[in-house]
N, C-alpha and C positions, 0 to 999 in steps of 0.2 A: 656387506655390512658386518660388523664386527661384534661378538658376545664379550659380554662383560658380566663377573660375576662379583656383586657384590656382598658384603659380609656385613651384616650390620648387627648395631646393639643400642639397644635403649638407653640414656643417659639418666641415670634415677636420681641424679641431681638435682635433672630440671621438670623431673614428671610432679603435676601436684600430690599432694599429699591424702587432700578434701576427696572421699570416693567417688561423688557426683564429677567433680573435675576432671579427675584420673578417667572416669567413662567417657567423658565429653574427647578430652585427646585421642583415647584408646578409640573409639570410635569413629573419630577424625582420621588416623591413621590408615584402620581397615579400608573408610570407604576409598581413599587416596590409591590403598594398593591393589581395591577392585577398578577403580575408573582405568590404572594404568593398567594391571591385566584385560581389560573389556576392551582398551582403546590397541592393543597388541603393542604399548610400546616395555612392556614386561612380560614374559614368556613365561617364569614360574618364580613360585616365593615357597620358602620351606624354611619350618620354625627347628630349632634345637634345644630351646626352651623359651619360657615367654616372656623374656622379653630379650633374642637372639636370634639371627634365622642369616637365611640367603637368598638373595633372587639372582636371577639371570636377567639380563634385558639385552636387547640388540639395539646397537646404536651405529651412527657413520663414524661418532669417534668418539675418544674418552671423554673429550667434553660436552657432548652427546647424554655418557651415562652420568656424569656427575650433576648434571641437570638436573635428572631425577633423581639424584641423590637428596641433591639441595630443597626439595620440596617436603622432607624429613626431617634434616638439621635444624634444630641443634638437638630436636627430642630423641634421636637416632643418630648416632658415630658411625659411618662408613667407610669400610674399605676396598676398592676397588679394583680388580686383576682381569685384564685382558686373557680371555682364554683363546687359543691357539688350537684350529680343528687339528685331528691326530694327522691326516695326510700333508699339511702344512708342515705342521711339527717335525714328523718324522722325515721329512722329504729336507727340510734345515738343519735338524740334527746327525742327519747319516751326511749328508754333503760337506758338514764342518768338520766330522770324525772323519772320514773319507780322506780328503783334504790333509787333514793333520799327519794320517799315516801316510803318506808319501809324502811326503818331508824327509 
């Protein structure tokens, strides 16, 4: 299974205005990114300010994670990046460099 990190942001576009409304979404939102953390298909969420943050989720594939992106949109903009564990990484990075220099 593959992690995925995404980047999201609030769209202050579309959030209402009315403060009772604005709690009714902001609330909506929370309990959304407890059910996914509780049900393990999001591993972690971390804010950068409030209304910006990041989660991790592990999915089988990007379309996987954008599933649960779309359960956000359009009140949340998301961007999505396959992370790459380091021994994967580095095990494709030195074999390309590798490779290159012999040539």
């Amino acid at each position: 299974m593959a992690v995925y990190q995404i980047h999201f942001k609030a769209n202050p576009v579309l959030w209402p205005t009315d403060p009772k409304e604005r709690l009714a979404v902001s609330e909506g939102a929370f309990q959304g990114g407890e059910d996914l953390l509780a049900a393990g298909a999001m591993q972690e969420v971390a804010w950068v300010s409030s209304s910006e943050g990041y989660a991790r989720v592990e999915a089988d594939t990007a379309a996987g994670a954008l599933a649960i992106c779309a359960m956000f949109f359009p009140m949340f903009t998301q961007e999505v990046q396959e992370l790459v564990p380091w021994d994967v990484a580095k095990d494709a990075i030195l074999g390309a460099v590798r490779q290159a220099a012999e040539q």
